[in-house]
PyMOL Python script that loads the backbone (N, CA, C, O; Angstrom):
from pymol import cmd

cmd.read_pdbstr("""\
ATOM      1  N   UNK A   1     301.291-138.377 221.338  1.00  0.00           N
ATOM      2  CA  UNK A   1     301.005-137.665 220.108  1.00  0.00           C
ATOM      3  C   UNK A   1     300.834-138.683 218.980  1.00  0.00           C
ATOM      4  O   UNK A   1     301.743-139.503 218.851  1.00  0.00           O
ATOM      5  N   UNK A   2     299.728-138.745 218.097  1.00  0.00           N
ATOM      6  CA  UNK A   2     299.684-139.480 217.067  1.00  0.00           C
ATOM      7  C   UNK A   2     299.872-139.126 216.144  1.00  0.00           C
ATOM      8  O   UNK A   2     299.559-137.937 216.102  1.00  0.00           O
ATOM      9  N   UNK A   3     300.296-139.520 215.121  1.00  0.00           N
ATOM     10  CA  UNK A   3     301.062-138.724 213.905  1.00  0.00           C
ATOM     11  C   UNK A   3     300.393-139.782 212.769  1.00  0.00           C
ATOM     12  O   UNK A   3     300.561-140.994 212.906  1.00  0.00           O
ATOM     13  N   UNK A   4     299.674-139.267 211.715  1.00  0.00           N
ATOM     14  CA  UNK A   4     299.111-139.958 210.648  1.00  0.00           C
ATOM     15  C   UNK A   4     299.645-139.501 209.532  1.00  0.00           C
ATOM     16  O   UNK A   4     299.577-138.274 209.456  1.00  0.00           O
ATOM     17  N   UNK A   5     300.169-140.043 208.604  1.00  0.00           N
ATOM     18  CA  UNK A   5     300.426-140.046 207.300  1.00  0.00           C
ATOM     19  C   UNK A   5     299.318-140.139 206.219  1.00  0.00           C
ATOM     20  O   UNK A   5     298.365-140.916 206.282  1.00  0.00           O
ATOM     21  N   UNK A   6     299.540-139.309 205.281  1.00  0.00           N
ATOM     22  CA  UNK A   6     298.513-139.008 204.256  1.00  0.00           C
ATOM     23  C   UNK A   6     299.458-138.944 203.292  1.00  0.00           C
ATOM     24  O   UNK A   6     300.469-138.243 203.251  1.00  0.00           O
ATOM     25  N   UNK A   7     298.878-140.053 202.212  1.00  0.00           N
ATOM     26  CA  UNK A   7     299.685-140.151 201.116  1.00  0.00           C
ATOM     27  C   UNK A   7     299.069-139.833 199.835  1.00  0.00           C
ATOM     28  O   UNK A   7     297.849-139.908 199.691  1.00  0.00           O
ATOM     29  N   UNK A   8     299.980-139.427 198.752  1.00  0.00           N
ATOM     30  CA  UNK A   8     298.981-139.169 197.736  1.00  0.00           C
ATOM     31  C   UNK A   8     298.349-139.913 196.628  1.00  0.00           C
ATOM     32  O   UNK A   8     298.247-139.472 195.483  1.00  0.00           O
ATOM     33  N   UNK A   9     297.969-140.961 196.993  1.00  0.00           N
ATOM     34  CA  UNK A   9     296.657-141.991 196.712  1.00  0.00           C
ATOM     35  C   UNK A   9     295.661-141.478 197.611  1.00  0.00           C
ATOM     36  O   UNK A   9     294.602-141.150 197.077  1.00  0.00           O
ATOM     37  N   UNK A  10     295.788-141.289 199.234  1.00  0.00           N
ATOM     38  CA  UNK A  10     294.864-141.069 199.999  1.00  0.00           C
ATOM     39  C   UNK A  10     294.156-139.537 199.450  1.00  0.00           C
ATOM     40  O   UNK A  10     293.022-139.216 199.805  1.00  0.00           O
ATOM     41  N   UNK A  11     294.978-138.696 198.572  1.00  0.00           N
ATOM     42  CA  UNK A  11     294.885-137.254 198.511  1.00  0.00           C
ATOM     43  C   UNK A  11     293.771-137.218 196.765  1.00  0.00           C
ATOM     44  O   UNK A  11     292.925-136.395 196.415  1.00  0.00           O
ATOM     45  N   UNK A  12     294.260-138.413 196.085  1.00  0.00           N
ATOM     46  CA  UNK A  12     293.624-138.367 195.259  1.00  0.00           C
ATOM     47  C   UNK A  12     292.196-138.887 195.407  1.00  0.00           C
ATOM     48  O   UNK A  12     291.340-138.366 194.693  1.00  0.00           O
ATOM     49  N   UNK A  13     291.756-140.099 196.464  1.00  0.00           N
ATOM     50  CA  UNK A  13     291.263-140.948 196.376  1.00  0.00           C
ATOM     51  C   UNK A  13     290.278-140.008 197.376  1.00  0.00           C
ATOM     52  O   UNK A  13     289.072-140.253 197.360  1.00  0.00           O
ATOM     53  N   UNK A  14     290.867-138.782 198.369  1.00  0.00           N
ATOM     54  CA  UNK A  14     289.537-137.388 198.563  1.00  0.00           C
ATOM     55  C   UNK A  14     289.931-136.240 197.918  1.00  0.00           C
ATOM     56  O   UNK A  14     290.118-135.148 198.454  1.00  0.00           O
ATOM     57  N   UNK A  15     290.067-136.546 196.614  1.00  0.00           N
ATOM     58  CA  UNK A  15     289.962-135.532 195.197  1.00  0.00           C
ATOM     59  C   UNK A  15     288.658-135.908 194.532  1.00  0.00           C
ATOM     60  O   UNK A  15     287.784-135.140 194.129  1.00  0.00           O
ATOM     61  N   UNK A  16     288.690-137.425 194.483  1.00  0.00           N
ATOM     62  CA  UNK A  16     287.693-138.258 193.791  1.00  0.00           C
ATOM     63  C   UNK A  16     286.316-137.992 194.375  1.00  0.00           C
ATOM     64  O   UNK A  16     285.296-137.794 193.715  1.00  0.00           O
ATOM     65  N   UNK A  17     286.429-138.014 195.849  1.00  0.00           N
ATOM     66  CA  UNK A  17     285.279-138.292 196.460  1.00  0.00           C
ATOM     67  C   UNK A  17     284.588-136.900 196.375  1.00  0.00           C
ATOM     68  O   UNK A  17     283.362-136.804 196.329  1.00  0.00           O
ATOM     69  N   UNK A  18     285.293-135.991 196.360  1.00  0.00           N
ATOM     70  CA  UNK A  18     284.724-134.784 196.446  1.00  0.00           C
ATOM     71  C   UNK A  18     283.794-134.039 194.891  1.00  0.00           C
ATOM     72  O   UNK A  18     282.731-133.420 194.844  1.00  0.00           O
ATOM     73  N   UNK A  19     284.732-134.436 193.820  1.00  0.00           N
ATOM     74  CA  UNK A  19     284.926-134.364 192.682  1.00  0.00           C
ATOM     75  C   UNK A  19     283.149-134.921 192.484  1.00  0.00           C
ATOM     76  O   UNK A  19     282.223-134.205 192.102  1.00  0.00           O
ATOM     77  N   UNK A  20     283.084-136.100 192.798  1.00  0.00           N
ATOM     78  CA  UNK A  20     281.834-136.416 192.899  1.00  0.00           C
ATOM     79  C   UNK A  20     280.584-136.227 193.491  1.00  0.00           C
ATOM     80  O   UNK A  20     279.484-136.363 192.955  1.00  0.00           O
ATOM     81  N   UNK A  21     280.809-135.943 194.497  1.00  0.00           N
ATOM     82  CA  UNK A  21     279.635-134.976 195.755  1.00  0.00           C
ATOM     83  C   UNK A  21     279.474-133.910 194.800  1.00  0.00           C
ATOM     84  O   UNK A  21     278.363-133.940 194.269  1.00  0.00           O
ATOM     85  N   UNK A  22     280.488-132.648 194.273  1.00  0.00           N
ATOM     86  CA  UNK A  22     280.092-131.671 193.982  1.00  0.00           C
ATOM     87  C   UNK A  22     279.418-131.892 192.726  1.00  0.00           C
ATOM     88  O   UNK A  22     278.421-131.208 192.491  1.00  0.00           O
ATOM     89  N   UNK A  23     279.826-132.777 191.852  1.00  0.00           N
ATOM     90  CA  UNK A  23     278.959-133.397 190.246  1.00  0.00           C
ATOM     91  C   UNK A  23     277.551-133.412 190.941  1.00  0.00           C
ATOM     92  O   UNK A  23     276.861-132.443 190.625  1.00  0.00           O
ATOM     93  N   UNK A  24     277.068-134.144 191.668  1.00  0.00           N
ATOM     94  CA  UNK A  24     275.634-134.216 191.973  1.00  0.00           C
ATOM     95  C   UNK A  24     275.563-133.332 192.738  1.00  0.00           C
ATOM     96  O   UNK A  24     274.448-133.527 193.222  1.00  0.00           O
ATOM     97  N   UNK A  25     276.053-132.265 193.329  1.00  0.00           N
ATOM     98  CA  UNK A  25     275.051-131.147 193.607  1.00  0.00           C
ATOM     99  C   UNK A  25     274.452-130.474 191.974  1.00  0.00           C
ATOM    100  O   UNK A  25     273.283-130.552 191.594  1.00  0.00           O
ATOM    101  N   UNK A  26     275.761-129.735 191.090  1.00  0.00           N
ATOM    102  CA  UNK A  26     275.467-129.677 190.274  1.00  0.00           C
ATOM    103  C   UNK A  26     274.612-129.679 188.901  1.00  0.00           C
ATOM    104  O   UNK A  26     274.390-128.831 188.036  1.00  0.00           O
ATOM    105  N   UNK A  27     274.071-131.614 189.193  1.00  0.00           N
ATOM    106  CA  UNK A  27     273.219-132.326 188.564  1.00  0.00           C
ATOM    107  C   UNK A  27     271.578-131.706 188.419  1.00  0.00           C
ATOM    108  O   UNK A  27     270.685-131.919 189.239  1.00  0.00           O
ATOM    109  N   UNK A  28     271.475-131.031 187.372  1.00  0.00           N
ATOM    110  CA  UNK A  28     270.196-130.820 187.407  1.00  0.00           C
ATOM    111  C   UNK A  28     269.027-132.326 188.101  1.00  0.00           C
ATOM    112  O   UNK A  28     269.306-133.494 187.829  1.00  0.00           O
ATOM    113  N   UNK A  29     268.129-132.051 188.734  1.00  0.00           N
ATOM    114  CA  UNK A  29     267.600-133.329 189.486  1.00  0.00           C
ATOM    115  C   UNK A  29     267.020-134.433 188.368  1.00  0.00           C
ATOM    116  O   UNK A  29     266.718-135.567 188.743  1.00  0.00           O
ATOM    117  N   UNK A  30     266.882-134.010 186.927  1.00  0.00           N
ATOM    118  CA  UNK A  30     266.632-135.394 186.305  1.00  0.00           C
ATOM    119  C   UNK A  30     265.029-135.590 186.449  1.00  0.00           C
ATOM    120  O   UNK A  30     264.808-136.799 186.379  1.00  0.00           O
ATOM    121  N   UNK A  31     264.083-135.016 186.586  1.00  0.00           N
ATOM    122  CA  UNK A  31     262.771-135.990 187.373  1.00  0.00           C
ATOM    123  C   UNK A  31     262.969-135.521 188.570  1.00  0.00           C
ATOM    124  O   UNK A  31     262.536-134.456 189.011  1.00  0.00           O
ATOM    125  N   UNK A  32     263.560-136.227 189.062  1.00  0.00           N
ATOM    126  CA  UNK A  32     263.185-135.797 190.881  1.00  0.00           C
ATOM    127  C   UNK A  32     263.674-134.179 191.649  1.00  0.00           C
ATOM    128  O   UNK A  32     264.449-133.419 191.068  1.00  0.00           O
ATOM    129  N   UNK A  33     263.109-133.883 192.922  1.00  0.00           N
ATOM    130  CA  UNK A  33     263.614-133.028 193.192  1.00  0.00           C
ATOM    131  C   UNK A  33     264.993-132.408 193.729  1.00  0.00           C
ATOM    132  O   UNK A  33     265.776-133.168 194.298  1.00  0.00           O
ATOM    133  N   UNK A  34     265.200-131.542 193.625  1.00  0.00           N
ATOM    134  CA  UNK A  34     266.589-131.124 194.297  1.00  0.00           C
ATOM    135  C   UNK A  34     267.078-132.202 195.647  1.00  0.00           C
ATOM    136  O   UNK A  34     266.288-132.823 196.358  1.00  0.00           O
ATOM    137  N   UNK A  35     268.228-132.214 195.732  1.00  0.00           N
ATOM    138  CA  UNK A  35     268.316-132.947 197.457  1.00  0.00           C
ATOM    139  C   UNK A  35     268.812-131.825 198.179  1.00  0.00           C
ATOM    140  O   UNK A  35     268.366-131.611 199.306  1.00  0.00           O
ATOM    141  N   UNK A  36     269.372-131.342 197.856  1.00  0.00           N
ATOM    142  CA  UNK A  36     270.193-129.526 198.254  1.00  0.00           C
ATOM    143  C   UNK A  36     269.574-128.874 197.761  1.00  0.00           C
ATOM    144  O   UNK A  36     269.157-128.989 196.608  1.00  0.00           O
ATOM    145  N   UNK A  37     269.235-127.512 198.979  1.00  0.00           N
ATOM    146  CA  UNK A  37     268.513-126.349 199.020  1.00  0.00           C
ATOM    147  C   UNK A  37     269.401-125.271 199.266  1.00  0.00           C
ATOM    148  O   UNK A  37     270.322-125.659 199.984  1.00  0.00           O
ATOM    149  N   UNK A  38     269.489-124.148 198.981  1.00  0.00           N
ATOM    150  CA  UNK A  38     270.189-122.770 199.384  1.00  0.00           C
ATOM    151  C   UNK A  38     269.649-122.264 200.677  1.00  0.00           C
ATOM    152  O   UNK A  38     268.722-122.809 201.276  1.00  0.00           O
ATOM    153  N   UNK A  39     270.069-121.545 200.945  1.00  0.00           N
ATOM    154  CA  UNK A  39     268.874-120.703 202.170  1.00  0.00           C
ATOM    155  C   UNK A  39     268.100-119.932 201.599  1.00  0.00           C
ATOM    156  O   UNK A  39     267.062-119.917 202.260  1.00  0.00           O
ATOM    157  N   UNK A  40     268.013-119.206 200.641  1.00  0.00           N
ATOM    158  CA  UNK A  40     266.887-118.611 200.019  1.00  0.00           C
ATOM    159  C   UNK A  40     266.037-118.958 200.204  1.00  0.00           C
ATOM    160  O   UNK A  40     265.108-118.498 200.869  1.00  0.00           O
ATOM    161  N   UNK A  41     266.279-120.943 199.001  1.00  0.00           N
ATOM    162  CA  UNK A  41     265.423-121.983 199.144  1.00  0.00           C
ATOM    163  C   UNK A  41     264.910-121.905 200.193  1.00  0.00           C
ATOM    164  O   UNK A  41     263.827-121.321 200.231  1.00  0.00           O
ATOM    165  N   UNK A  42     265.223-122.207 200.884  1.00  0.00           N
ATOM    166  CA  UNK A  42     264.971-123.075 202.416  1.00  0.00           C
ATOM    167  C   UNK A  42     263.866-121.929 203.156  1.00  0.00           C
ATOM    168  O   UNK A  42     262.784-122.272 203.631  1.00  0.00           O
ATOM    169  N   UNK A  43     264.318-120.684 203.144  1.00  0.00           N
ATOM    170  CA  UNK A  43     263.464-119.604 203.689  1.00  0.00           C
ATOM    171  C   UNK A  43     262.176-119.893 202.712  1.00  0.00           C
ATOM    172  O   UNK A  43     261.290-120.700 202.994  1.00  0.00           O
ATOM    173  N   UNK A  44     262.210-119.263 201.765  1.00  0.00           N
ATOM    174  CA  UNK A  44     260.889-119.811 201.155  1.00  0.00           C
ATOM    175  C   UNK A  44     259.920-121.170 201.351  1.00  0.00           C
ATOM    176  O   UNK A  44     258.760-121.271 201.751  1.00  0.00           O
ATOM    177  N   UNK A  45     260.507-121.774 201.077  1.00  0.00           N
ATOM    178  CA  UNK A  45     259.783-123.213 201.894  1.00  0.00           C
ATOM    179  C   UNK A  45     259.293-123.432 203.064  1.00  0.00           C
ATOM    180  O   UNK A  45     258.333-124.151 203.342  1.00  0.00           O
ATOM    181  N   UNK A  46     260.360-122.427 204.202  1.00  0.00           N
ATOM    182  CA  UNK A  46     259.695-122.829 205.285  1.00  0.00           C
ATOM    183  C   UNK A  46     259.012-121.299 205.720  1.00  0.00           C
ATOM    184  O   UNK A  46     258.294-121.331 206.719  1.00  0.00           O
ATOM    185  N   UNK A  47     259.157-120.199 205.158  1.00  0.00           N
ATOM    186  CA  UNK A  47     258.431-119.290 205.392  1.00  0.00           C
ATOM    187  C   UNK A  47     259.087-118.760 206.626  1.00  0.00           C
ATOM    188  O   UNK A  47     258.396-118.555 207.624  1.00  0.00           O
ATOM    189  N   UNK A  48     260.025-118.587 206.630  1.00  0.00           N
ATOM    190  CA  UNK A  48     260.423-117.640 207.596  1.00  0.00           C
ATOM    191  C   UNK A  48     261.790-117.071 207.201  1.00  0.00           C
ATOM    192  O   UNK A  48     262.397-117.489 206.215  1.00  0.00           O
ATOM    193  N   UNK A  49     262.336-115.933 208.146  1.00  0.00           N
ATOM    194  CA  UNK A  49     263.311-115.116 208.254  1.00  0.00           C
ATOM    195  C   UNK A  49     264.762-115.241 207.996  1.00  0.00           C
ATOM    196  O   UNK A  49     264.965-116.442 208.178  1.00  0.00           O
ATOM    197  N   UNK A  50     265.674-114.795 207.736  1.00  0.00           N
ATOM    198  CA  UNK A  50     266.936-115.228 207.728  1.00  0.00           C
ATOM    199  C   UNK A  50     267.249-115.460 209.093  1.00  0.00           C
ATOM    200  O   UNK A  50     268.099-116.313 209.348  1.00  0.00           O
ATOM    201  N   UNK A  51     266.700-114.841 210.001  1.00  0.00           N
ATOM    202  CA  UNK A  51     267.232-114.673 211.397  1.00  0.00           C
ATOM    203  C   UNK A  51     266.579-115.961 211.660  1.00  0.00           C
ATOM    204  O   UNK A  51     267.313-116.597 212.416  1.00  0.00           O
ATOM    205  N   UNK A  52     265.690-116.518 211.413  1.00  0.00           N
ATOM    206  CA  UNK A  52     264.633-117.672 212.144  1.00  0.00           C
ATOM    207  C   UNK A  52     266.135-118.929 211.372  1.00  0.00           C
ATOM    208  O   UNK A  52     266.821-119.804 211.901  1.00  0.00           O
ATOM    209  N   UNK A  53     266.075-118.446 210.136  1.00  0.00           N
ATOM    210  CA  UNK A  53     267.229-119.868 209.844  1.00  0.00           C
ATOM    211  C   UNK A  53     268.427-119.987 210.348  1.00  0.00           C
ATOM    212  O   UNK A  53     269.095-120.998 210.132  1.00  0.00           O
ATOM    213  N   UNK A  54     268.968-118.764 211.248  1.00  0.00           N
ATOM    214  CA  UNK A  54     269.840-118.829 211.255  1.00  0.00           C
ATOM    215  C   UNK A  54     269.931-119.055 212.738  1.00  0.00           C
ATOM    216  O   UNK A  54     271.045-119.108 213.260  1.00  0.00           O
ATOM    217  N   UNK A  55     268.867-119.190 213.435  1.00  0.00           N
ATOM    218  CA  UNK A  55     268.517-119.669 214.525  1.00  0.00           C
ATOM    219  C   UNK A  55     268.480-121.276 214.889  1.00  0.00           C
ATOM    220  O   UNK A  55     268.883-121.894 215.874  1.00  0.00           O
ATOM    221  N   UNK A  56     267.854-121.667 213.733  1.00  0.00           N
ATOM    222  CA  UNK A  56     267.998-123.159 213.902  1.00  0.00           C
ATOM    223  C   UNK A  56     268.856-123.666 213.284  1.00  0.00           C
ATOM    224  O   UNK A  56     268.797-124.884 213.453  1.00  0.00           O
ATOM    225  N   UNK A  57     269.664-123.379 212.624  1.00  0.00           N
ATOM    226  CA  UNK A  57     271.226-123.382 212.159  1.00  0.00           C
ATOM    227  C   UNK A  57     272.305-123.648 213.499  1.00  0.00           C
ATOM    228  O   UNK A  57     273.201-124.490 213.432  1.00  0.00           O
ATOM    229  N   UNK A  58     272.107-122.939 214.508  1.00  0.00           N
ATOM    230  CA  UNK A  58     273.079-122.435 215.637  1.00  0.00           C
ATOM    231  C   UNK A  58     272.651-123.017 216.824  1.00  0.00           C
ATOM    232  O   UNK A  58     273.471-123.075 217.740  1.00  0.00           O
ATOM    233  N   UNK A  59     271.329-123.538 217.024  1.00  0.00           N
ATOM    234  CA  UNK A  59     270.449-124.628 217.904  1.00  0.00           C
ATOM    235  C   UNK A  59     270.988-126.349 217.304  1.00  0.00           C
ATOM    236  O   UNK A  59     271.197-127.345 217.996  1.00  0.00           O
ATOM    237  N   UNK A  60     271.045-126.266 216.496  1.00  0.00           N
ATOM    238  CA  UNK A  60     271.462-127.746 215.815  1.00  0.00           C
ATOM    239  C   UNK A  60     269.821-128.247 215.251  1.00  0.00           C
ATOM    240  O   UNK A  60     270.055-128.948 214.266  1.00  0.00           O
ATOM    241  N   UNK A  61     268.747-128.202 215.396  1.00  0.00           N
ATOM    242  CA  UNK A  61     267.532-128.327 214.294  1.00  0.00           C
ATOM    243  C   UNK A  61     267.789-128.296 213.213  1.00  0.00           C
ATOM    244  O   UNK A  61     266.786-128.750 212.662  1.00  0.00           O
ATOM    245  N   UNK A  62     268.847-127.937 212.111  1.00  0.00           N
ATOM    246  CA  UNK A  62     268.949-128.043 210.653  1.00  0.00           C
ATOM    247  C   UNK A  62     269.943-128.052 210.766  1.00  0.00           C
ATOM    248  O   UNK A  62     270.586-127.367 211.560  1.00  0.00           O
ATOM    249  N   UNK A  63     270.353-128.841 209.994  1.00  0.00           N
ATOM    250  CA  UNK A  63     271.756-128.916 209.608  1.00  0.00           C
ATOM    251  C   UNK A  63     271.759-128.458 208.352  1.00  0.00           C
ATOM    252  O   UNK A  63     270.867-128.196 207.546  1.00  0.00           O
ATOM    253  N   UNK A  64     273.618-128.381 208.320  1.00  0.00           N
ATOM    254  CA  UNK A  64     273.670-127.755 207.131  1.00  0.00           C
ATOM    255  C   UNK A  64     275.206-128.127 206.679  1.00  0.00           C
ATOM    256  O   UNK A  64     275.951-128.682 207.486  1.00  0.00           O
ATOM    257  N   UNK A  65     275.678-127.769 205.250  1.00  0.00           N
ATOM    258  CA  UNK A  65     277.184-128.021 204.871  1.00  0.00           C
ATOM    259  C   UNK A  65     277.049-126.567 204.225  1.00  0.00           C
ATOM    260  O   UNK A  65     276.158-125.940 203.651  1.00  0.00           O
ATOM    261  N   UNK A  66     278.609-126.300 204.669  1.00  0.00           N
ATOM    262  CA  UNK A  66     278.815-125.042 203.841  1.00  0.00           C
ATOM    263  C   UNK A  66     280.025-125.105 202.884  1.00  0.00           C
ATOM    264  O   UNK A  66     281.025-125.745 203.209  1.00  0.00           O
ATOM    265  N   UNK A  67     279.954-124.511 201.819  1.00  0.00           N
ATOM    266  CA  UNK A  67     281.117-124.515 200.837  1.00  0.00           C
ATOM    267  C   UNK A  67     281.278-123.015 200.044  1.00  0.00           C
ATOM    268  O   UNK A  67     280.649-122.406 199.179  1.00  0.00           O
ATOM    269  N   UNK A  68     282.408-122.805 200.799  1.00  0.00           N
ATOM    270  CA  UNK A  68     282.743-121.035 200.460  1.00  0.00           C
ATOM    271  C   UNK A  68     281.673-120.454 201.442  1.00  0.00           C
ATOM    272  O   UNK A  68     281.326-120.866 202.549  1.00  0.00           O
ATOM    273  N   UNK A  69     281.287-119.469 200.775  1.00  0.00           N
ATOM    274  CA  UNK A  69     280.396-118.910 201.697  1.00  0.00           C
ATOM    275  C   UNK A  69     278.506-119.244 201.325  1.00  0.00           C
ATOM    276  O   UNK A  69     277.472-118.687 201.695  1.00  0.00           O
ATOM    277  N   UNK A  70     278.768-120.282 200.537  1.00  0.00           N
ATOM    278  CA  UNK A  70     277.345-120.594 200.799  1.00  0.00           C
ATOM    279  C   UNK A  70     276.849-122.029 201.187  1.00  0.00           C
ATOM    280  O   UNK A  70     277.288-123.009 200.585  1.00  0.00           O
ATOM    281  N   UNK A  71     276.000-122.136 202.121  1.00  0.00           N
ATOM    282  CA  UNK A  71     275.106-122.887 203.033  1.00  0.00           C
ATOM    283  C   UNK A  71     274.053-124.084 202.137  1.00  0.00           C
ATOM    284  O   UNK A  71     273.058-123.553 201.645  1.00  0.00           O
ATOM    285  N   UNK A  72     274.146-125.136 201.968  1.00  0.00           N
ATOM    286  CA  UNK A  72     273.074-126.233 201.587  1.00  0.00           C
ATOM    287  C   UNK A  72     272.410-126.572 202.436  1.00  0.00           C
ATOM    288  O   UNK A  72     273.034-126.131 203.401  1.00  0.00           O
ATOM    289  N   UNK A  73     271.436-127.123 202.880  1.00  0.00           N
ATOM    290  CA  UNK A  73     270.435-128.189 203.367  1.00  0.00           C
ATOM    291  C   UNK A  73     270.106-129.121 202.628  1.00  0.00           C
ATOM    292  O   UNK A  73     270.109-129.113 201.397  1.00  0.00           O
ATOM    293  N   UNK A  74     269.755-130.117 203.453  1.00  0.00           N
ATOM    294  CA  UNK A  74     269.401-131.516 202.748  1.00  0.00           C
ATOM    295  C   UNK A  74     268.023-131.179 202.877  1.00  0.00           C
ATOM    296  O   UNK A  74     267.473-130.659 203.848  1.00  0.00           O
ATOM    297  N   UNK A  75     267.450-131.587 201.629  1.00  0.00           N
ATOM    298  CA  UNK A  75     265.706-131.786 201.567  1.00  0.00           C
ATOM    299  C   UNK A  75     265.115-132.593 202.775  1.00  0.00           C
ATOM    300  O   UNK A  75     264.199-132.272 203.532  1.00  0.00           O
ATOM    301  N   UNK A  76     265.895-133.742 202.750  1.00  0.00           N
ATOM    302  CA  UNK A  76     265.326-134.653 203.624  1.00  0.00           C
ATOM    303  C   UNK A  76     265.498-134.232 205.198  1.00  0.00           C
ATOM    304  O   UNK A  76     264.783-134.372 206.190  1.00  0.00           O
ATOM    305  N   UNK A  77     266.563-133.752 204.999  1.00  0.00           N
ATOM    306  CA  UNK A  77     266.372-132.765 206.690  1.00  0.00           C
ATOM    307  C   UNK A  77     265.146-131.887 206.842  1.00  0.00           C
ATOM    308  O   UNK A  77     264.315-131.961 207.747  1.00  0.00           O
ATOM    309  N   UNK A  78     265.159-131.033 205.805  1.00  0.00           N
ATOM    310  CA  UNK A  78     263.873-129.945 205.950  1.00  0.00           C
ATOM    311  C   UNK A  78     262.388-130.762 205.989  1.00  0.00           C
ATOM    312  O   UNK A  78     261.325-130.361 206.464  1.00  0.00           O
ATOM    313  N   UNK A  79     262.669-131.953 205.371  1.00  0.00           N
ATOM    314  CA  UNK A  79     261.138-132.624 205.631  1.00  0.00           C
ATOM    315  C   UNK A  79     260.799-133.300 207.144  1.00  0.00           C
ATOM    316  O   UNK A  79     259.751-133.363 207.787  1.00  0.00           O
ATOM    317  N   UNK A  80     262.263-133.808 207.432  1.00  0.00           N
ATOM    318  CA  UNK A  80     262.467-134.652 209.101  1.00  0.00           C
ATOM    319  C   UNK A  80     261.331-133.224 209.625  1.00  0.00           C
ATOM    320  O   UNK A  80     260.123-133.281 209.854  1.00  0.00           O
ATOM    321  N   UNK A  81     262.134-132.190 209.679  1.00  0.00           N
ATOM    322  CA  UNK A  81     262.210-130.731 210.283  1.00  0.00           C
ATOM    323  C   UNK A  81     260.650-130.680 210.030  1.00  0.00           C
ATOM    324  O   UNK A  81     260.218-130.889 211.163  1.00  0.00           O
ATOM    325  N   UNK A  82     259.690-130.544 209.306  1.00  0.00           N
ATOM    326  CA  UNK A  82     257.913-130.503 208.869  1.00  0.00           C
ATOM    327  C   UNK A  82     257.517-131.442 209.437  1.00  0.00           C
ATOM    328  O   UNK A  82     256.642-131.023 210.195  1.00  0.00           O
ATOM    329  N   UNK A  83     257.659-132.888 209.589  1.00  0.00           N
ATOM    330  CA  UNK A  83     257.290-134.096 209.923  1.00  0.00           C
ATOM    331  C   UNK A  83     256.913-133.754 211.777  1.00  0.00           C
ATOM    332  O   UNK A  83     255.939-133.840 212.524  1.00  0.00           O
ATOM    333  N   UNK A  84     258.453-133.312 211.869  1.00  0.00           N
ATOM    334  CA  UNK A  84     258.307-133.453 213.460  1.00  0.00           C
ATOM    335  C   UNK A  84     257.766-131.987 214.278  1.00  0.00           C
ATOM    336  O   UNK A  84     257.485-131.887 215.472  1.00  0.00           O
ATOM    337  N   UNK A  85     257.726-130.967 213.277  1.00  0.00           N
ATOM    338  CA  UNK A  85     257.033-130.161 213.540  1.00  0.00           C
ATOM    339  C   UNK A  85     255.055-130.620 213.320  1.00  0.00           C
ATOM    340  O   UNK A  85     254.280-129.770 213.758  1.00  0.00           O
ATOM    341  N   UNK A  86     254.659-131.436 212.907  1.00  0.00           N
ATOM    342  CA  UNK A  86     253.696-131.559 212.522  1.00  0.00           C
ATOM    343  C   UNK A  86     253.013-132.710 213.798  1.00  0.00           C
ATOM    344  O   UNK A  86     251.810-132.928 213.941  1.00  0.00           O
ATOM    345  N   UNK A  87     253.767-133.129 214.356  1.00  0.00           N
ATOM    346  CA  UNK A  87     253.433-134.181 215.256  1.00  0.00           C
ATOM    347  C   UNK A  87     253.057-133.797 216.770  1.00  0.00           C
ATOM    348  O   UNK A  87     252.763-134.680 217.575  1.00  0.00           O
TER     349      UNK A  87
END
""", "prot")
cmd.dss("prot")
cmd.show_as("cartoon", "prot")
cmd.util.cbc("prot")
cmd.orient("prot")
């Protein structure tokens, strides 16, 4: 049995990290585009169904992070995802 200790430097220091991921979702894009999409997003873009996303959601083809009950995509996934559909 391995037993790891988590101390609270380690607790602050993924307070911090998080603290920051969620600032740049947040971040209006500035110029550039979003890097995180909703599924809305994502349906619209790619033109299909909730059921079709939620298909390649559960296949492993898109990934995704979820926080609470709602779902991001990375842009750059959804483009991998066009690229290699296109080939």
């Amino acid at each position: 049995m391995n037993l790891e200790i988590i101390t609270k430097e380690d607790l602050r220091e993924f307070k911090n990290e998080m603290l920051g991921e969620i600032k740049q979702l947040m971040q209006p894009g500035q110029g550039q585009s979003k890097k995180w999409l909703k599924s809305n997003e994502v349906r619209k873009l790619l033109n299909i169904s909730p059921g079709t996303l939620q298909n390649l959601r559960i296949n492993g083809t898109l990934s995704f992070t979820r926080i609470g009950s709602i779902m991001y995509y990375k842009l750059e996934d959804i483009n991998k995802l066009l690229e290699g559909g296109l080939r």
